[in-house]
N, C-alpha and C positions, 0 to 999 in steps of 0.2 A: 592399348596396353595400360593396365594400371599403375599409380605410381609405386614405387619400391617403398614396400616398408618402413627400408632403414631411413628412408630418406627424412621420417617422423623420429626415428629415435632418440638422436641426440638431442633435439633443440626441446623434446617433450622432458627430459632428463634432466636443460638445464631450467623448463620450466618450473620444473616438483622441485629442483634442489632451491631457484628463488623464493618459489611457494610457500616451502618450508622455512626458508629462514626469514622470512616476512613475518609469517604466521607466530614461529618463535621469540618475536623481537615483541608483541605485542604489550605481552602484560608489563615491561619494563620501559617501550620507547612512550616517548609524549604523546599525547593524543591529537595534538593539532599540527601542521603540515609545517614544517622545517625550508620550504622554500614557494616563494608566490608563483602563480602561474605565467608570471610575467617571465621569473628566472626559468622556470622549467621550459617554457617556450624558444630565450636566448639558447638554452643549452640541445635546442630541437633545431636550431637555422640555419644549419650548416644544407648549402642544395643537394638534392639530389644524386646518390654517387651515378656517373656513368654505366659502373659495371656491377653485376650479383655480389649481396654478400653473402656469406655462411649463415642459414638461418640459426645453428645456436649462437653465431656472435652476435647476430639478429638482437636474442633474445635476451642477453647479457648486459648489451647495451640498451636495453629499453628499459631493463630493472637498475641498472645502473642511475639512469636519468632520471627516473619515473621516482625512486626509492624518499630524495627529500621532499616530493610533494605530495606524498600521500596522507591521507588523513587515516589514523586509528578508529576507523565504525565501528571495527569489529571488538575495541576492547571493553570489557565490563562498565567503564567509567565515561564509555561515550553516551549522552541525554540528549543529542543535537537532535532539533527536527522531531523525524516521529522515525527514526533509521534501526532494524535492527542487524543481527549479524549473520552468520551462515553455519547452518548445523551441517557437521562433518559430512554426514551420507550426503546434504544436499549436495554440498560442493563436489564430493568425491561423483555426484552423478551427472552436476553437471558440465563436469570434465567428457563424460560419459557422451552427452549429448553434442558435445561439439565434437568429438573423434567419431561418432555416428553419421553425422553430417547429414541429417534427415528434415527435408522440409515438409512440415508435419500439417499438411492442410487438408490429403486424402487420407480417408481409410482403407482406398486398395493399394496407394502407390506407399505408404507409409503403416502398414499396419501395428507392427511391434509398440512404437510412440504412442499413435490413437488411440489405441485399446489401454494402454498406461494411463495418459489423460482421463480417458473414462473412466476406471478404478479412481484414478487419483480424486476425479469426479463425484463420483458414489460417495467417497467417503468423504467429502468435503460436507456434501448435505446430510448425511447423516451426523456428523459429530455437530451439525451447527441447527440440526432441528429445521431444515428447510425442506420444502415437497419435493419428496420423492418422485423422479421424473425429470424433472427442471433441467435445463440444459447448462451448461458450467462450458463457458470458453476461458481460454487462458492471454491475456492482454501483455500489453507492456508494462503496466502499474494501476495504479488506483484510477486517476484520470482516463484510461481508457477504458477502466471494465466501466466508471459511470457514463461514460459515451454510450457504453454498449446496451447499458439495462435505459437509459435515456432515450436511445433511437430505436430500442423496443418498446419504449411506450408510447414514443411520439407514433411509429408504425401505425397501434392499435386504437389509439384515439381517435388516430384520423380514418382511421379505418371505419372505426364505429360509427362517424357522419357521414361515408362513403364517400373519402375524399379518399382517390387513388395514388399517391403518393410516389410510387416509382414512376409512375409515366409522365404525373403530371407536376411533381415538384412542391416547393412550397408555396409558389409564387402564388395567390389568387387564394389559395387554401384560409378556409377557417382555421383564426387565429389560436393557437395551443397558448393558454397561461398558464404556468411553473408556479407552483407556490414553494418556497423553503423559509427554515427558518432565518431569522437575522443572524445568528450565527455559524450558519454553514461553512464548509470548507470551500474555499476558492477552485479547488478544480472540481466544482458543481458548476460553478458562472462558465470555468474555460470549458467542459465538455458543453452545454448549453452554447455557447459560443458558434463552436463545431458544428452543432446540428442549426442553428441558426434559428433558434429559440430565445436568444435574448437575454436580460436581465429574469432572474425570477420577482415573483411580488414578494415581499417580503414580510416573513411574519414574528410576531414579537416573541419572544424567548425568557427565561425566567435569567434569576443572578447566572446558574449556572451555565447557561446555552441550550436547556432544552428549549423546546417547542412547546409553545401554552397551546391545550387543544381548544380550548373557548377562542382564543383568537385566531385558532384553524378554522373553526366550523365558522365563526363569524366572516372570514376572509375569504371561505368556500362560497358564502350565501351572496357574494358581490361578483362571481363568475361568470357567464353566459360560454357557454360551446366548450368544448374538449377542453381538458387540462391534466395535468403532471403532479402531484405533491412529491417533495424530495424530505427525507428524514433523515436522522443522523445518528450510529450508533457509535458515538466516543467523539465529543467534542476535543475539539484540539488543543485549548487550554485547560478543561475541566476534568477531561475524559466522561465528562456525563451522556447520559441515554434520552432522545426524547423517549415518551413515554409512545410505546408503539401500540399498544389494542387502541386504545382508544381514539388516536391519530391516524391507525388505519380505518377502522371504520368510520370515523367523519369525513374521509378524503372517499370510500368506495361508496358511501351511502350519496354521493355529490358526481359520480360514474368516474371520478379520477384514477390514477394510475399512480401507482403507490411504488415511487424507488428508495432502498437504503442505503444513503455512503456511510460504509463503516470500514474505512481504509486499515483502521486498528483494531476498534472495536468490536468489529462482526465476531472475531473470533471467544469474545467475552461469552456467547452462547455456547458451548464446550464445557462451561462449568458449572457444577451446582452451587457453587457460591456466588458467581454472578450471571446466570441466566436468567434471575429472577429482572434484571435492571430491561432484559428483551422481552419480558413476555408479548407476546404477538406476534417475533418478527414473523415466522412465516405464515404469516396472513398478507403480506405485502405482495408487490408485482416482480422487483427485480431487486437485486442488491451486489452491493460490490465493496470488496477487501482489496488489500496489499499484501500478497504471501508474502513478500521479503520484510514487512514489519514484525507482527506478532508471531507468525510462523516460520519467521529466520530461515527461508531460503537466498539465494541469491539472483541479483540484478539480473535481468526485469522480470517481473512473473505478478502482473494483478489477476485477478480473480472475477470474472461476470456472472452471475446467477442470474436465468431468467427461468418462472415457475414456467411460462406456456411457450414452448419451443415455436409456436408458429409465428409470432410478430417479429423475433429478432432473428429467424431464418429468413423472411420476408424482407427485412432492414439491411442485411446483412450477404445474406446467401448469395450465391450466382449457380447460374447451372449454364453449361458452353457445352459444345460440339466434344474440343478436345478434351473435356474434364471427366472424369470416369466417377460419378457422384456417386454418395451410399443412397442405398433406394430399402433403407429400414430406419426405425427409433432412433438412436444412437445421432445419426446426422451425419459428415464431416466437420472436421475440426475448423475449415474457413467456413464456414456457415452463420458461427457462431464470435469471430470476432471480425475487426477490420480490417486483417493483411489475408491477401492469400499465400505470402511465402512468410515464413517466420519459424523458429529455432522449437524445439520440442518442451514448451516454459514446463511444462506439467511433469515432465518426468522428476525434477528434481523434488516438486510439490508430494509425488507419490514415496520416493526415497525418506523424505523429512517423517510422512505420515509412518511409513513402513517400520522408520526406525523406531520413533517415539510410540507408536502403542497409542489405545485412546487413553490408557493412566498418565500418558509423559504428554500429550496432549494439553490433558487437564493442568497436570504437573506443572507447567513448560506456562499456563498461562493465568496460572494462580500466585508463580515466584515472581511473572514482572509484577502483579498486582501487587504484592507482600513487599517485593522491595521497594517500590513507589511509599508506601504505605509507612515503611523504616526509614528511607527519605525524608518525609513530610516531618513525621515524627523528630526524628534527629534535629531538622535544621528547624524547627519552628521552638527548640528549646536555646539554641543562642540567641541573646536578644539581640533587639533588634532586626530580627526576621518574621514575615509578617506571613503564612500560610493563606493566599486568597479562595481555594477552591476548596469542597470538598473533596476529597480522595477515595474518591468510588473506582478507580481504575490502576491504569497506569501512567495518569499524567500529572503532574504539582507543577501549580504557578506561583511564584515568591516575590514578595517589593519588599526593598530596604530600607526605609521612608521615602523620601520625595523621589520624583523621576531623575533627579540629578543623580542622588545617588546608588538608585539602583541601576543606573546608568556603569555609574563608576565600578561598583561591584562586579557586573556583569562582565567589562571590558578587563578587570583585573585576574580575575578566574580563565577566560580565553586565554588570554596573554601569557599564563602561568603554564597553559599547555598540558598540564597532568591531568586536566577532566575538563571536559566539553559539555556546557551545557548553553542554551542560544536564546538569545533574549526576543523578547516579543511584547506587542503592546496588545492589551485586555482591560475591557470595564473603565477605559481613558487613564489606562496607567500603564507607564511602563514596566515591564515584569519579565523574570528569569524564567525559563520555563524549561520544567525536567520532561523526558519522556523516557520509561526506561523499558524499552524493546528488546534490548541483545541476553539470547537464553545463558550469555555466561556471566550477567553479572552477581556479584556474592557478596556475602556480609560484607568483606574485606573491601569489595571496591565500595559499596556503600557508606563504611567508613572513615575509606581514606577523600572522597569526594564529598563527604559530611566539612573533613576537617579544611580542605582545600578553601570550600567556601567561608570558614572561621577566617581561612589566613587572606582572601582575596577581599573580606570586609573589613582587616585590623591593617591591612595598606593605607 
């Protein structure tokens, strides 16, 4: 017997009712968490009751607890990290997908979901200018869609010497070398990690964190046997683009395997105004974003492109007795990332595109660029503020003179709780570092986080 309806009713009722007044508290509560995880933890200690509770008291009391340790991601004025927020349809869908309760790894036992991912799919590569065809799995974030485009290149290299890899391992295998830039993102080394690849060789970068392709080709010509180059669309402090035509064909002219982490920045392809900073991406082999950054869905949903479906099926796939596998194009959905059970990430992905249009698309990734840009601009006219990057994106790095006290600055702005912005060290200095991801932020928060920083450096 199935369970009784009502038996969802209430506690989903007094979910929307805390939903809402979370959601509501946003543009007025602080932005930074009201109580440590230590206290939220004390107030979790109590053991185990004996007997059932009422799941809406359940849920009352977990928003009750939960309420002083949350952090404001979602408001206009949060720059933490690289975090953005959740557009309505996504969230309202992916309500959707946990009341579904679909584990979305076949396309016969799960059709509705797979066929969404697939659209949601299609239109991923098309608004980003990647080959058509390409297989698009949906991960838990950044870090594993570059797992995913990584252990479809490792597949193919070693494949290309005829080293058998599923049967025989890495052990004994000719050695894969990784080239990236010196300034790549950290979850390149942890996915590398993973597939037991190692440190990459490291290549030299200009001020901004691109990639010099002269100390590509020269770092290529010092290779022997299979290797990886890893690129970067939106470095993490500059937001800058290595230069990709040219970086790709010195990496495939050398038989390499060419992945993009652009956990942010992939999505810069989507617009006429900065697609010029990709020209080439889809000349490359795989590449990987973060929906819940630039494209404001919510936790967790990264993104894997791979152009040639057969090495990260190969990497990836499984085909078993009990599994009832697609036997056309399309694939199944485990095929294409690491879990075989996992929540339906793409539906919300297709909700976000559906709503936005490709103009709100555009829209959506031109006002973080613009607000970055009004940022940079604003805070580099109070003195004493020092703009270190260009602002080609949507990221700004700031020092206040010495590391002492862009130290203090840094600490005085958290501390103040009305905007979040997270300090970082770059180019051997300490530095404040904005990332402005979330599609609600406005003039107004750009302003009043303009002046916040005025008041956290006259402390």
């Amino acid at each position: 017997m199935s369970a009784n309806p009502d038996a969802y009713r209430k506690p989903l009722e007094r979910a929307l009712e805390h939903s809402s007044e979370w959601l509501a508290s946003i543009p007025t509560r602080p932005v930074a968490p009201q109580a440590t995880a230590d206290e939220i933890a004390a107030a979790l200690a109590a053991p185990l009751s004996e007997h059932p509770a009422d799941p809406a008291d359940v849920v009352d009391e977990l928003a009750r607890i939960a309420g002083p340790g949350l952090m404001a991601m979602a408001s206009g004025k949060f720059f933490g990290w690289v975090v953005g927020g959740t557009l309505p349809a996504a969230m309202a869908a992916d309500w959707l997908v946990t009341a579904w309760d679909q584990n979305t790894g076949m396309r016969y036992a799960t059709p509705a979901t797979a066929a969404i991912e697939q659209a949601a799919g299609e239109r991923i590569l098309d608004l980003l200018g990647l080959p058509s065809g390409s297989d698009v799995g949906f991960t838990t974030g950044g870090t594993m869609a570059n797992f995913v485009g990584l252990a479809a290149g490792r597949q193919n290299v070693l494949d290309r010497v005829g080293w058998n890899l599923n049967a025989d391992g890495l052990t004994g295998a000719p050695r894969v070398t990784v080239l990236a830039g010196r300034e790549r993102h950290a979850s390149v080394d942890l996915a590398l990690r993973y597939l037991g690849l190692g440190l990459p060789l490291a290549v030299d970068a200009d001020r901004e964190g691109r990639i010099i392709p002269a100390a590509l080709a020269e770092a290529m010509r010092t290779v022997t046997g299979p290797s990886i180059v890893c690129l970067q669309a939106g470095n993490l402090h500059s937001g800058a683009f290595d230069p990709m035509r040219e970086s790709v064909a010195i990496a495939h002219e050398h038989g390499a395997w060419v992945h993009v982490d652009g956990a942010f920045g992939l999505w810069a392809a989507a617009s006429p105004l900065y697609r010029t900073h990709l020209d080439g991406l889809g000349t490359a082999d795989s590449w990987a974003t973060d929906a819940h950054k630039t494209l404001n869905v919510p936790y967790d949903c990264g993104i894997a492109v791979v152009a040639n479906p057969n090495p990260v099926r190969a990497a990836l796939g499984v085909q078993t007795s009990y599994l009832i596998n697609a036997d056309h194009g399309p694939g199944d959905p485990f095929d294409k990332v690491p879990e075989l059970s996992r929540r339906a990430r793409g539906v919300p992905v297709w909700a976000a595109l559906q709503s936005l249009g490709r103009s709100g698309v555009v829209q959506l990734v031109e006002r973080l660029a613009a607000n970055a840009r009004a940022l940079a601009d604003g805070l580099s006219r109070l003195p004493g503020v020092e703009v270190l990057n260009d602002v080609v994106f949507t990221q700004v790095s700031l020092a206040f003179g010495d590391d002492e006290n862009t130290r203090r600055v840094t600490k005085n702005l958290i501390d103040s709780g009305s905007v979040w912005m997270s300090g970082s060290r770059w180019q051997d200095r300490d530095i404040l570092r904005i990332s402005v991801s979330n599609w609600s932020t406005d003039a107004a928060d750009v302003a009043e986080s303009i002046s916040a920083v005025e008041r956290a450096m006259a402390q």
